[in-house]
PDB file with one MODEL, atoms N, CA, C and O in Angstrom:
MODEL        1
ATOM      1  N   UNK A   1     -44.744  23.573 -73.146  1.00  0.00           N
ATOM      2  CA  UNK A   1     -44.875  24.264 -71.891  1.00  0.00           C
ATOM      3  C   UNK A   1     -44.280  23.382 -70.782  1.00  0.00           C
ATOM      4  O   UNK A   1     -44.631  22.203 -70.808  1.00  0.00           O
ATOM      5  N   UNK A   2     -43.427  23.771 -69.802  1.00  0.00           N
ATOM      6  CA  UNK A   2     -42.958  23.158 -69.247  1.00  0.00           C
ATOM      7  C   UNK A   2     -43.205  23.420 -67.304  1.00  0.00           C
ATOM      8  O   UNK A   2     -42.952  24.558 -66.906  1.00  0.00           O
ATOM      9  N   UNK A   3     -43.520  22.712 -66.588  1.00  0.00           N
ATOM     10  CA  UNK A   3     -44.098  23.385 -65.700  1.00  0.00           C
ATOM     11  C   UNK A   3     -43.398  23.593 -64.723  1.00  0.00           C
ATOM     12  O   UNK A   3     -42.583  22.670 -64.723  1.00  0.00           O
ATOM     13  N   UNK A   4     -43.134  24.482 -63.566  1.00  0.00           N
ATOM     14  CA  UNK A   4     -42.326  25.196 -62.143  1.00  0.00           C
ATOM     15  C   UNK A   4     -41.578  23.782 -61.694  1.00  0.00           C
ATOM     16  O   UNK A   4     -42.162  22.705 -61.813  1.00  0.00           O
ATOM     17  N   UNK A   5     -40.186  23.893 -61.149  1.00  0.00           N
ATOM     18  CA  UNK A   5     -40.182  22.999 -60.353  1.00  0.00           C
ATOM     19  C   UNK A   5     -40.661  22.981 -58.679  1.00  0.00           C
ATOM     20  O   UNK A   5     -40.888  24.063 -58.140  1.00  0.00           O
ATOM     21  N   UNK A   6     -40.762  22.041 -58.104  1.00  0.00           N
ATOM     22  CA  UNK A   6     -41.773  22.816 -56.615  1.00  0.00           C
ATOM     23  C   UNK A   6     -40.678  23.277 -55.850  1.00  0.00           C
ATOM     24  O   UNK A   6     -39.467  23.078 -55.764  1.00  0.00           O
ATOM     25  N   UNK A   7     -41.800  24.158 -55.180  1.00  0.00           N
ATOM     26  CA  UNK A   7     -41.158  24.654 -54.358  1.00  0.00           C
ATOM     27  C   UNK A   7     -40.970  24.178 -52.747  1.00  0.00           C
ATOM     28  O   UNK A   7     -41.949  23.559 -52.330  1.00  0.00           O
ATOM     29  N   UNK A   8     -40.165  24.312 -52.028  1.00  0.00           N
ATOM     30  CA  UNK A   8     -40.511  24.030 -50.657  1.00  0.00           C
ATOM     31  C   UNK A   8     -41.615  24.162 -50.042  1.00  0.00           C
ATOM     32  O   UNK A   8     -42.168  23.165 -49.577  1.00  0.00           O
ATOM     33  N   UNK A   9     -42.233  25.590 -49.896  1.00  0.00           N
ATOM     34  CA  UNK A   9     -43.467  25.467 -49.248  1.00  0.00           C
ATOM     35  C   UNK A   9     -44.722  25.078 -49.971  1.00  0.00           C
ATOM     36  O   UNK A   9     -45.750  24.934 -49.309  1.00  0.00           O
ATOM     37  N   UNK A  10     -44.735  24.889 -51.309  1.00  0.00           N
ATOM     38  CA  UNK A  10     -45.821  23.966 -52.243  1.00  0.00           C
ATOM     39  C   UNK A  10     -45.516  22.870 -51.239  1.00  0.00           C
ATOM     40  O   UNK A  10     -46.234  22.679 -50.257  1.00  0.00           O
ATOM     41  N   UNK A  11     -44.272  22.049 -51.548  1.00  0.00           N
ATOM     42  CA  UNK A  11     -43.421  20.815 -50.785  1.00  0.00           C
ATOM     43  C   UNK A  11     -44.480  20.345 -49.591  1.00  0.00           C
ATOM     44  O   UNK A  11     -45.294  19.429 -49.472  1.00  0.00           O
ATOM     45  N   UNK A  12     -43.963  21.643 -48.634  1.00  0.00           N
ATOM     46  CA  UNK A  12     -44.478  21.512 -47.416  1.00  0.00           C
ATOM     47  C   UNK A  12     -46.327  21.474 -47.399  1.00  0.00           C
ATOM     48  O   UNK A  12     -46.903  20.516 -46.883  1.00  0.00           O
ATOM     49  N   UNK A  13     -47.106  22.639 -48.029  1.00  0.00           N
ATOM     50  CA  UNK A  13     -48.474  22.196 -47.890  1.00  0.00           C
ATOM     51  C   UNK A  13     -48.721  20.908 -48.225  1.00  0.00           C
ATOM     52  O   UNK A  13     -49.429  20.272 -47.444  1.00  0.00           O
ATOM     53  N   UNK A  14     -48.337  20.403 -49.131  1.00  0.00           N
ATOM     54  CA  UNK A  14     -48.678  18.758 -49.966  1.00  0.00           C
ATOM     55  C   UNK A  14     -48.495  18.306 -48.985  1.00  0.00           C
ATOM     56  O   UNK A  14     -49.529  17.877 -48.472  1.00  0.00           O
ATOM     57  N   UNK A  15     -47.136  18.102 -48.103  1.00  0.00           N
ATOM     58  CA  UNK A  15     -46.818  17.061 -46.602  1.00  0.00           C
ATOM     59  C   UNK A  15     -47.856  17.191 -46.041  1.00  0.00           C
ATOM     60  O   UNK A  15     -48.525  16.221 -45.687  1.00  0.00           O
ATOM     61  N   UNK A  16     -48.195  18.381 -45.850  1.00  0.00           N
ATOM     62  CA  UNK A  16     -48.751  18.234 -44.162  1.00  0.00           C
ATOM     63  C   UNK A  16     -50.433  17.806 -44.880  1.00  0.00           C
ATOM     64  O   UNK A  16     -51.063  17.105 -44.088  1.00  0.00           O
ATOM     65  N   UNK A  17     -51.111  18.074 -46.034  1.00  0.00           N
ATOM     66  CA  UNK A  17     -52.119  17.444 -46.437  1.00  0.00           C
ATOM     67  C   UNK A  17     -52.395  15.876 -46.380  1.00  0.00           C
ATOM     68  O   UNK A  17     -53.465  15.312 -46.149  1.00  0.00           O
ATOM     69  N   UNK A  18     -51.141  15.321 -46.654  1.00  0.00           N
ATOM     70  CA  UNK A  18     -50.744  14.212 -46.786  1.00  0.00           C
ATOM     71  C   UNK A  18     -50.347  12.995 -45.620  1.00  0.00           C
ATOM     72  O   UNK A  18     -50.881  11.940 -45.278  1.00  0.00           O
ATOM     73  N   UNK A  19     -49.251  13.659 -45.257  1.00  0.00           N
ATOM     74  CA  UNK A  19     -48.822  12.917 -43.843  1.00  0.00           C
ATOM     75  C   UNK A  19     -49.354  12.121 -43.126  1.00  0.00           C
ATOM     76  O   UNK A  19     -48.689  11.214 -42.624  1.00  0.00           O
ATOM     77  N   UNK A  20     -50.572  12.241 -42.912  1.00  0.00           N
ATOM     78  CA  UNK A  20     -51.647  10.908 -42.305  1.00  0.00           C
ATOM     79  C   UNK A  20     -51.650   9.506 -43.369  1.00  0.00           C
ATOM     80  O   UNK A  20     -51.406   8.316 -43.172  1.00  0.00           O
ATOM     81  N   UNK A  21     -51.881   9.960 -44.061  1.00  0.00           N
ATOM     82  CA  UNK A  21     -52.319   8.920 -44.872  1.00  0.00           C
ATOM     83  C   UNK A  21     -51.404   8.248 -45.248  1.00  0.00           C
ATOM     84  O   UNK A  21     -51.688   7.056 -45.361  1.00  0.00           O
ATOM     85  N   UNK A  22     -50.001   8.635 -45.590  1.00  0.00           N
ATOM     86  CA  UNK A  22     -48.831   8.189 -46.041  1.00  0.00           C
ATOM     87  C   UNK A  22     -48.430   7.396 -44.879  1.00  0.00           C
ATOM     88  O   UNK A  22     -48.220   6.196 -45.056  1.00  0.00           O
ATOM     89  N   UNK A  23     -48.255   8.056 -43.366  1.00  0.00           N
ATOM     90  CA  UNK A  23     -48.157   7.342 -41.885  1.00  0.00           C
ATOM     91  C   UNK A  23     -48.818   6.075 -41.915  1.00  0.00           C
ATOM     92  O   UNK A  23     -48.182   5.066 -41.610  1.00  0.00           O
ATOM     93  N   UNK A  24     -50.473   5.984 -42.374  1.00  0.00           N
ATOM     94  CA  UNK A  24     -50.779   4.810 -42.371  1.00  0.00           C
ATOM     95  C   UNK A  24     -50.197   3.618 -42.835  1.00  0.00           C
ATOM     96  O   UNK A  24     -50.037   2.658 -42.080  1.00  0.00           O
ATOM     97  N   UNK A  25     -49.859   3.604 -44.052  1.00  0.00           N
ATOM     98  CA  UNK A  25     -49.307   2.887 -44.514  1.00  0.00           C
ATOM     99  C   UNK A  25     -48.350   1.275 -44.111  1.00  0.00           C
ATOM    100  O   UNK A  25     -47.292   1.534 -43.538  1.00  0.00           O
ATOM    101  N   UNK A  26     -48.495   0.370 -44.243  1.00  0.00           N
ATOM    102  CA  UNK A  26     -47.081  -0.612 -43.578  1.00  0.00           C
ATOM    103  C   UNK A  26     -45.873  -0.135 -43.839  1.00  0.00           C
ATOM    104  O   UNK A  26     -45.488   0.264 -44.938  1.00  0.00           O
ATOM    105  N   UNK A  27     -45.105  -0.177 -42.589  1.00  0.00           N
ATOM    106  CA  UNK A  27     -43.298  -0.008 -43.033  1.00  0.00           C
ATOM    107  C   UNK A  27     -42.762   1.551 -42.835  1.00  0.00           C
ATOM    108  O   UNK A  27     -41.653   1.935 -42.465  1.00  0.00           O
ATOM    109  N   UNK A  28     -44.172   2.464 -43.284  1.00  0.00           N
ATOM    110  CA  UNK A  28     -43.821   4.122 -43.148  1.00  0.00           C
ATOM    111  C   UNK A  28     -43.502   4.234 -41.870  1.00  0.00           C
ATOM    112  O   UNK A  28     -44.069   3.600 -40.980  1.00  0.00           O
ATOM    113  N   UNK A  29     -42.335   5.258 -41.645  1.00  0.00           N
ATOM    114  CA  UNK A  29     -41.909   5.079 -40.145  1.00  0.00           C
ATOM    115  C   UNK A  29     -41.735   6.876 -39.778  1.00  0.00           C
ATOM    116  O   UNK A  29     -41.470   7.567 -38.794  1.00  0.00           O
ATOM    117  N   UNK A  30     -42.032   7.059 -41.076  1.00  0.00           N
ATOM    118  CA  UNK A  30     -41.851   9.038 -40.902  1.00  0.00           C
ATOM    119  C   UNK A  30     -41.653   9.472 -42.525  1.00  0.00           C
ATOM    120  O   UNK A  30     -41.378   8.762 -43.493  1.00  0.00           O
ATOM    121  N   UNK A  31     -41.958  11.244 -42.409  1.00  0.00           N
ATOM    122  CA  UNK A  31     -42.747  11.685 -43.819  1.00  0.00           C
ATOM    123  C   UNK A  31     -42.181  13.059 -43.105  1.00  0.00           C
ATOM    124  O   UNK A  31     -42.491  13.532 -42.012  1.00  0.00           O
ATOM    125  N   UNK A  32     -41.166  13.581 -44.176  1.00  0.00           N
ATOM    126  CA  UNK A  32     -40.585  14.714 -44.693  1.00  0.00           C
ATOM    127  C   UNK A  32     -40.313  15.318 -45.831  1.00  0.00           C
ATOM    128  O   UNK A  32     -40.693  14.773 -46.867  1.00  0.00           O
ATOM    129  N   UNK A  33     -39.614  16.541 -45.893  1.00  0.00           N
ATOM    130  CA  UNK A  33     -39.463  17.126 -47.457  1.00  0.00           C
ATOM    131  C   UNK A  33     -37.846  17.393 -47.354  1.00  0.00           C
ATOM    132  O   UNK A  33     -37.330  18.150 -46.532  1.00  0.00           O
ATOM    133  N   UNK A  34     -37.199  16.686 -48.270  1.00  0.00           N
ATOM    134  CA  UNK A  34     -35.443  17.079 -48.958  1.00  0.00           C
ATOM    135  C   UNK A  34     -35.384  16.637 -50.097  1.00  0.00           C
ATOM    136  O   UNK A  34     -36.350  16.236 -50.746  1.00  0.00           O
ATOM    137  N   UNK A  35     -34.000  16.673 -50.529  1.00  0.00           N
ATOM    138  CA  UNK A  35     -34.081  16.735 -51.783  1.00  0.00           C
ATOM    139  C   UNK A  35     -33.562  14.879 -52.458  1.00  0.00           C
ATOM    140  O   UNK A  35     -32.696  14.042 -52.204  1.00  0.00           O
ATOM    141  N   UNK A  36     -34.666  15.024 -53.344  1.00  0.00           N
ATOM    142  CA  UNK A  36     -34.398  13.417 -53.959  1.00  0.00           C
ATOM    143  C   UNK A  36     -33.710  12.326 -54.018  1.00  0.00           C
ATOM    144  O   UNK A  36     -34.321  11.894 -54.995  1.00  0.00           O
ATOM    145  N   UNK A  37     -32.919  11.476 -53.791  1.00  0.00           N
ATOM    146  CA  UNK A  37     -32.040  10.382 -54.305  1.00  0.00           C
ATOM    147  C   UNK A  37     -32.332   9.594 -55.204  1.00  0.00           C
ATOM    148  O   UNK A  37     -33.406   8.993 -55.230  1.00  0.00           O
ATOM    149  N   UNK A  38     -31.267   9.456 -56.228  1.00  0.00           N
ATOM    150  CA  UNK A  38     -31.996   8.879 -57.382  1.00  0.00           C
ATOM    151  C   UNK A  38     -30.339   8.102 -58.086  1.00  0.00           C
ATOM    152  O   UNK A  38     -29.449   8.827 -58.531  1.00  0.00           O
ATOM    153  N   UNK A  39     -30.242   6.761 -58.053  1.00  0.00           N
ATOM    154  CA  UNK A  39     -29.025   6.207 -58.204  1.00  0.00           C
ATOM    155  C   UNK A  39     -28.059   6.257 -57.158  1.00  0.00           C
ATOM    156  O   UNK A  39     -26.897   6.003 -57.473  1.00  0.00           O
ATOM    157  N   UNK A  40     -28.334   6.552 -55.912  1.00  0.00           N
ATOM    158  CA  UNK A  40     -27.557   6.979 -54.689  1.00  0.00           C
ATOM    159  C   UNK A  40     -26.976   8.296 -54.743  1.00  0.00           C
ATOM    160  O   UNK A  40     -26.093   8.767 -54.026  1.00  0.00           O
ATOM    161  N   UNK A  41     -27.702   8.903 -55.854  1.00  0.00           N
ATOM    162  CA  UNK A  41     -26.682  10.460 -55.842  1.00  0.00           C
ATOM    163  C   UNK A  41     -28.059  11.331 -55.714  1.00  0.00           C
ATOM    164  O   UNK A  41     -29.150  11.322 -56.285  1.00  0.00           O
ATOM    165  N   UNK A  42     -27.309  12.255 -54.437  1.00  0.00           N
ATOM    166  CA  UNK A  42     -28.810  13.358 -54.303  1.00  0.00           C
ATOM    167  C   UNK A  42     -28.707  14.346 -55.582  1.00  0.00           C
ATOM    168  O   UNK A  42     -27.850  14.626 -56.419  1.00  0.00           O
ATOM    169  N   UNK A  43     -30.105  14.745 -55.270  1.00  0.00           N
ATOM    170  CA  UNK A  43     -30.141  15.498 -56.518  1.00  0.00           C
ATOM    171  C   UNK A  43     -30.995  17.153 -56.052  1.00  0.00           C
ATOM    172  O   UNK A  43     -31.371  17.408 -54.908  1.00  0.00           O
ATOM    173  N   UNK A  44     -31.123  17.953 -57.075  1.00  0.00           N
ATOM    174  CA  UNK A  44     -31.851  19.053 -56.335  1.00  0.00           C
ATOM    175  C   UNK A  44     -33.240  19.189 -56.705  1.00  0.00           C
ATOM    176  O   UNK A  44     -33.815  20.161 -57.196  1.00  0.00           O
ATOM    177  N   UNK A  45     -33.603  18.249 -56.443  1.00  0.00           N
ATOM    178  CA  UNK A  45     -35.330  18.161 -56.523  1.00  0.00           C
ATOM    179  C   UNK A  45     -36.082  18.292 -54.983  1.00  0.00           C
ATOM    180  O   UNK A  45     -36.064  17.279 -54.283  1.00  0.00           O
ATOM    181  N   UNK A  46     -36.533  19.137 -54.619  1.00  0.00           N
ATOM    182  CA  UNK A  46     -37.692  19.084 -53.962  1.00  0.00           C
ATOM    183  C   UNK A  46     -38.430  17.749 -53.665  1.00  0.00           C
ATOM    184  O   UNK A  46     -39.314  17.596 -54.509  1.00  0.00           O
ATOM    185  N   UNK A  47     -38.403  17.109 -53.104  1.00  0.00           N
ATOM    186  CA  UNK A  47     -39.415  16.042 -52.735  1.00  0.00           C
ATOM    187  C   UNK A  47     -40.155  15.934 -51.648  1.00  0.00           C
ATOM    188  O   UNK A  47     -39.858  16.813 -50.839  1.00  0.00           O
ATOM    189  N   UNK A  48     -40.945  15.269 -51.307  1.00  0.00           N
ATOM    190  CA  UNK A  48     -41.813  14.290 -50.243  1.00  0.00           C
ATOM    191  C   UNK A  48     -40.541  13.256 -49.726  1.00  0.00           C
ATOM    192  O   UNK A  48     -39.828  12.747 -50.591  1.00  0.00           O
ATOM    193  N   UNK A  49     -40.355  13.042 -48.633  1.00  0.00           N
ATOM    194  CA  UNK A  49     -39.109  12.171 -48.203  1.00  0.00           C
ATOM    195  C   UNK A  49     -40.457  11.027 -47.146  1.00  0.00           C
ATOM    196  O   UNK A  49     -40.953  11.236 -46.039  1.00  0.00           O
ATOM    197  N   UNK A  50     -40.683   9.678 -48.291  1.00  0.00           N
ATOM    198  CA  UNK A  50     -41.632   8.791 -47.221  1.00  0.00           C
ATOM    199  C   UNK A  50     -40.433   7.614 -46.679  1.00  0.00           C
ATOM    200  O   UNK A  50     -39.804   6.982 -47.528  1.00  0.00           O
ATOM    201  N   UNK A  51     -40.202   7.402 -45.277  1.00  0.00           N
ATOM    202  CA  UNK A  51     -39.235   6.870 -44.731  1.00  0.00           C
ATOM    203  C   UNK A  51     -40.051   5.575 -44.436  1.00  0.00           C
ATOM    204  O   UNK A  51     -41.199   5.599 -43.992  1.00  0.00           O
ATOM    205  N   UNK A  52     -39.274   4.317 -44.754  1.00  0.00           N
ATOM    206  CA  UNK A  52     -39.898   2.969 -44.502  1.00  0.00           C
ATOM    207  C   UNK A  52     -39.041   2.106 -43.717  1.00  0.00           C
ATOM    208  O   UNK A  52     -37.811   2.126 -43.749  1.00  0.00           O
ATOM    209  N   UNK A  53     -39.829   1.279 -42.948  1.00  0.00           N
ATOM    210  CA  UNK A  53     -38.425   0.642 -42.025  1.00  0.00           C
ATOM    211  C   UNK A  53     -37.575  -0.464 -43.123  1.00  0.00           C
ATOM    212  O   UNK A  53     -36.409  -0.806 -42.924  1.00  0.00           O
ATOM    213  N   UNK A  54     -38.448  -0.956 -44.359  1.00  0.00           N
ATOM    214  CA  UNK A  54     -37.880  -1.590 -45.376  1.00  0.00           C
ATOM    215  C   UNK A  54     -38.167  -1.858 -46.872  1.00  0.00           C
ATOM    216  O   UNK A  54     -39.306  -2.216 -47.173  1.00  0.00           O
ATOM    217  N   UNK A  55     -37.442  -1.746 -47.617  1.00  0.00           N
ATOM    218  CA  UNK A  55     -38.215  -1.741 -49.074  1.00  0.00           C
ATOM    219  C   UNK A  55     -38.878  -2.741 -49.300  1.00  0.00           C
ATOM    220  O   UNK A  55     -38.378  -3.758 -48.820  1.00  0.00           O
ATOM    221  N   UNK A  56     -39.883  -2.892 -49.880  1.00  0.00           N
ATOM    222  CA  UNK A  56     -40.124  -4.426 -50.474  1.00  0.00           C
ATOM    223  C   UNK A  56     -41.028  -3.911 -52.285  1.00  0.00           C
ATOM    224  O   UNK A  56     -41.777  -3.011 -52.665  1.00  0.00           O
ATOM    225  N   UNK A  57     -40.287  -5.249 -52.964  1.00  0.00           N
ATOM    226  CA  UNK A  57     -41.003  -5.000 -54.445  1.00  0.00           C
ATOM    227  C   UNK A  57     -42.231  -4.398 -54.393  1.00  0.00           C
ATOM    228  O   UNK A  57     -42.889  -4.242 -53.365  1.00  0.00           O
ATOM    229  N   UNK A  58     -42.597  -4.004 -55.685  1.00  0.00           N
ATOM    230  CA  UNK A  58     -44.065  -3.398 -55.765  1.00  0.00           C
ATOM    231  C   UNK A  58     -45.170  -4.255 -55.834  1.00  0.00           C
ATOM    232  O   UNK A  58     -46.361  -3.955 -55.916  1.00  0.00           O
ATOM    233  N   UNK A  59     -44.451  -5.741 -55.776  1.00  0.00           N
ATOM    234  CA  UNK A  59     -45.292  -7.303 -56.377  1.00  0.00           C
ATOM    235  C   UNK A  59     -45.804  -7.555 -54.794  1.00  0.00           C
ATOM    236  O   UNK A  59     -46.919  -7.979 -54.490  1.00  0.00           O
ATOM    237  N   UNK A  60     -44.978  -7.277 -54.074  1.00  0.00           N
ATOM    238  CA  UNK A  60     -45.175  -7.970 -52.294  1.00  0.00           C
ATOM    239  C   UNK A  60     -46.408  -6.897 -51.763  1.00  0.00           C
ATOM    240  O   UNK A  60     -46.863  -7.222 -50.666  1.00  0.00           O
ATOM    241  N   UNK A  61     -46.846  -6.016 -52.200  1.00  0.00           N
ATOM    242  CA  UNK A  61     -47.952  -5.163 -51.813  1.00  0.00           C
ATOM    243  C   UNK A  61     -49.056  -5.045 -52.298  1.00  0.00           C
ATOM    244  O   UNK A  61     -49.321  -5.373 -53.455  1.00  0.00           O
ATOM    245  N   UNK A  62     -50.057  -4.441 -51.290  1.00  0.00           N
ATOM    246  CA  UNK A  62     -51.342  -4.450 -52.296  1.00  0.00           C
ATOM    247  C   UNK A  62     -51.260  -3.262 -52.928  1.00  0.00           C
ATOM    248  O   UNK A  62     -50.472  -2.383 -52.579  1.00  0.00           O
ATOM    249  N   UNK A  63     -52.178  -3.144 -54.030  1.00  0.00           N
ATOM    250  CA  UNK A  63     -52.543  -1.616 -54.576  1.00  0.00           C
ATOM    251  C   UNK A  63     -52.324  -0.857 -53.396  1.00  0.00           C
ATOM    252  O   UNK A  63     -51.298  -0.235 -53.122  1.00  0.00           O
ATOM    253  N   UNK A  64     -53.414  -0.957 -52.682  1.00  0.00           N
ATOM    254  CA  UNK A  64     -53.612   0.246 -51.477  1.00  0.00           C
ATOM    255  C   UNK A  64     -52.312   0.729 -50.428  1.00  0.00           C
ATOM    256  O   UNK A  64     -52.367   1.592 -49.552  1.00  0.00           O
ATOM    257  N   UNK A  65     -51.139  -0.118 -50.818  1.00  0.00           N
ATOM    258  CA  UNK A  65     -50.214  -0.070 -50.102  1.00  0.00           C
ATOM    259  C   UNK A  65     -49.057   0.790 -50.568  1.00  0.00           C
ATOM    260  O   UNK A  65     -48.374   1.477 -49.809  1.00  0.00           O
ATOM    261  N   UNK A  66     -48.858   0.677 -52.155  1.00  0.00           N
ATOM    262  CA  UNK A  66     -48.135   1.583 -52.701  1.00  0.00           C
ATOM    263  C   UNK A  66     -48.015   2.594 -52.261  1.00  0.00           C
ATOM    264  O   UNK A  66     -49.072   3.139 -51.944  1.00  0.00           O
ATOM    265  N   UNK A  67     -46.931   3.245 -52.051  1.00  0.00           N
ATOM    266  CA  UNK A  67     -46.176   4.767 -52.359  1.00  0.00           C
ATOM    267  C   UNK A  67     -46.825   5.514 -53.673  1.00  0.00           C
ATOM    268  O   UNK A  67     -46.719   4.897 -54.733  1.00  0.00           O
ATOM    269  N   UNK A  68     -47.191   6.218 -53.686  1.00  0.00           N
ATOM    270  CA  UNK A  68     -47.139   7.210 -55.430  1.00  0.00           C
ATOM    271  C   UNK A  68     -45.824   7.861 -55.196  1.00  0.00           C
ATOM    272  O   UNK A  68     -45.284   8.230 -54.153  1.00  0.00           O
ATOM    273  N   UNK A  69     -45.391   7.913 -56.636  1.00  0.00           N
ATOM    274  CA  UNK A  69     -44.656   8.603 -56.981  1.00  0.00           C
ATOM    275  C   UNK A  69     -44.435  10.191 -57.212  1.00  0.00           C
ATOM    276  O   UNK A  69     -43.429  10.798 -57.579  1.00  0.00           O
ATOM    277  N   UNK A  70     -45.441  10.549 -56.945  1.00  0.00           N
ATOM    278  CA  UNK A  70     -45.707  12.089 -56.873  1.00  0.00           C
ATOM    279  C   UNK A  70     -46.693  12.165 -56.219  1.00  0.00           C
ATOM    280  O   UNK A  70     -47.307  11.103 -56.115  1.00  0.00           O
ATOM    281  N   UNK A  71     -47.420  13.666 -55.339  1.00  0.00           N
ATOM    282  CA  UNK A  71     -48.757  13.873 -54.985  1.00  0.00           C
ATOM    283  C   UNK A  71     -48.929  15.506 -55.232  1.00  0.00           C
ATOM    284  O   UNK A  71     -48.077  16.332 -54.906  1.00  0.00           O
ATOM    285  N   UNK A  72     -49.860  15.731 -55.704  1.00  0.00           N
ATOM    286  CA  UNK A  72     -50.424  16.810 -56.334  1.00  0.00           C
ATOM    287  C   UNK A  72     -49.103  17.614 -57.175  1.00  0.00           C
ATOM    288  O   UNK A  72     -49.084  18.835 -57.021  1.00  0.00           O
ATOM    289  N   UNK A  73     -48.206  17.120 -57.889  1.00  0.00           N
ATOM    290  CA  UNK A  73     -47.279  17.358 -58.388  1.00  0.00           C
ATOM    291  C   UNK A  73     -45.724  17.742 -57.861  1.00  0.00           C
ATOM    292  O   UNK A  73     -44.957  18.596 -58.304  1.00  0.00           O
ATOM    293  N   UNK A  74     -45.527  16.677 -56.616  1.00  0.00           N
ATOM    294  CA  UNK A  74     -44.555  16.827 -55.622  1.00  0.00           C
ATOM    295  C   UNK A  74     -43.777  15.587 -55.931  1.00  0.00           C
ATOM    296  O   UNK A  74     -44.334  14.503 -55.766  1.00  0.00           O
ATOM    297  N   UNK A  75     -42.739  15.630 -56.296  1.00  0.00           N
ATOM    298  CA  UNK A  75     -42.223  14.248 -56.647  1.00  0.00           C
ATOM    299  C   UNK A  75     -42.076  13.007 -55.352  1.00  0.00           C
ATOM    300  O   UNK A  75     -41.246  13.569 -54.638  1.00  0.00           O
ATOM    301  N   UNK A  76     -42.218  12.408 -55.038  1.00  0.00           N
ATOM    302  CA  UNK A  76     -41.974  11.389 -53.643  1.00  0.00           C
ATOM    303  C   UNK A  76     -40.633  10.242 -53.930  1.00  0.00           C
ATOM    304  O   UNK A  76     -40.233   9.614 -54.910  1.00  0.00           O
ATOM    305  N   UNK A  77     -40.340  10.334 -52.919  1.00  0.00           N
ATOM    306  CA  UNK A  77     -38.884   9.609 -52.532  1.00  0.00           C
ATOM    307  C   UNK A  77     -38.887   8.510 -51.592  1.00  0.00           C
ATOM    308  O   UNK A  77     -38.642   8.829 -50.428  1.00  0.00           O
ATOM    309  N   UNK A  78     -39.118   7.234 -51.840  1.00  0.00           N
ATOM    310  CA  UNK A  78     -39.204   6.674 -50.823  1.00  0.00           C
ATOM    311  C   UNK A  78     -38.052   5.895 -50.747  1.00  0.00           C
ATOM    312  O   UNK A  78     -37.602   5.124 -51.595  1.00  0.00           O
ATOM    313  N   UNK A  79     -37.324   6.369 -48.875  1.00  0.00           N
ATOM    314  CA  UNK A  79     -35.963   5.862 -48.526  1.00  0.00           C
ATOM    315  C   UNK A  79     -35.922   4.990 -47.288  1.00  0.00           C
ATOM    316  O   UNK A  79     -36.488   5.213 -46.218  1.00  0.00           O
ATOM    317  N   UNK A  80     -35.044   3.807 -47.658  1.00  0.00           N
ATOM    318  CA  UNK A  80     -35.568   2.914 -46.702  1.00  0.00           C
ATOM    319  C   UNK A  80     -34.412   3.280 -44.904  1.00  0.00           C
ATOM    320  O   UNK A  80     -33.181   3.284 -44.893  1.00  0.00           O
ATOM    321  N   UNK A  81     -35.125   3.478 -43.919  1.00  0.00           N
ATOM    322  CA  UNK A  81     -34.217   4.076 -42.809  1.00  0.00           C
ATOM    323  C   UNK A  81     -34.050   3.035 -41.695  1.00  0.00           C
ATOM    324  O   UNK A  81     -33.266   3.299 -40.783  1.00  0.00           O
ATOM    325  N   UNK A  82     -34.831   1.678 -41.690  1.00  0.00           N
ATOM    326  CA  UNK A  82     -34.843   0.941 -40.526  1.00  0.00           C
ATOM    327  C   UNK A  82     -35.523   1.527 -39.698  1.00  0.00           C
ATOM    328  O   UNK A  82     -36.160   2.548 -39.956  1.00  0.00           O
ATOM    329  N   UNK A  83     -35.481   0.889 -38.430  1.00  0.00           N
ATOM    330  CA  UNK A  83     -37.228   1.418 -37.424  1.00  0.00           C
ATOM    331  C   UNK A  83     -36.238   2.845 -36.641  1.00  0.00           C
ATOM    332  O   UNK A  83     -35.029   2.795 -36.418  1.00  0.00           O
ATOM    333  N   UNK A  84     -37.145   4.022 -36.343  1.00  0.00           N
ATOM    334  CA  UNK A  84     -36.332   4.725 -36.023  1.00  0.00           C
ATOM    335  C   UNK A  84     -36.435   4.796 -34.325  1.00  0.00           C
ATOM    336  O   UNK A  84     -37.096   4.020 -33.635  1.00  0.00           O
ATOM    337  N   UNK A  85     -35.902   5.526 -34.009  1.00  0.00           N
ATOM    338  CA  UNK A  85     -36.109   5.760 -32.052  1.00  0.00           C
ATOM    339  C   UNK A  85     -35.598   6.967 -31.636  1.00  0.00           C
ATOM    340  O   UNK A  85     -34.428   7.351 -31.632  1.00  0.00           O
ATOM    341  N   UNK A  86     -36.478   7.453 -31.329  1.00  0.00           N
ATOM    342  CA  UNK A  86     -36.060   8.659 -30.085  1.00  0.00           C
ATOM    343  C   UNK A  86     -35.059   8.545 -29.417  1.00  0.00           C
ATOM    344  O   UNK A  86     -35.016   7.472 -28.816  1.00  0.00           O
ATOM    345  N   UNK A  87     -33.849   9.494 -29.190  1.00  0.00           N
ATOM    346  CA  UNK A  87     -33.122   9.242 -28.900  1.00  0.00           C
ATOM    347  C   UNK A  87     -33.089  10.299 -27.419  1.00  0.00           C
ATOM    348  O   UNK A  87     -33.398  11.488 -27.483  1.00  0.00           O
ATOM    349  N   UNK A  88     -32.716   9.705 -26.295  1.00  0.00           N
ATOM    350  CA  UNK A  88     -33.117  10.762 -24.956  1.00  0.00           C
ATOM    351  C   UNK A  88     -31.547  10.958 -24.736  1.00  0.00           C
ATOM    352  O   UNK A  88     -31.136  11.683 -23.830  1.00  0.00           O
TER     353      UNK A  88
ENDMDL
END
């Protein structure tokens, strides 16, 4: 049995359930939904897009600090963007 791939607005409820908590995080600088990167080539997956001002190993963090890789069956993407700014 193989299960749905998600959909956008699955996508989107998971975000907006989510979004706080992911915000908390160190480094998270913003939390959207597009589609995956995976080897530098996008792909057409649905994701969670968690934006960090920088990557760091999974060794330099605590548990509680990690990214998951999915949330409630939403795949997550975490891309590193530098600090962002409003632009007027």
């Amino acid at each position: 049995m193989t299960s749905d791939p998600p959909t956008f607005e699955k996508a989107k409820a998971v975000k907006r359930a989510h979004e706080q908590s992911l915000l908390a995080k160190p480094n998270v600088v913003g939390v959207g939904i597009g589609f995956r990167v995976q080897k530098k080539r996008h792909t057409n997956v649905i994701a969670i897009i968690v934006m960090v001002s920088h990557k760091l190993p999974a060794n330099q963090l605590k548990p509680a600090e990690l990214i998951p890789t999915e949330i409630d069956g939403i795949p997550v993407d975490v891309q590193e963007t530098g600090e962002l700014q409003a632009q007027i």
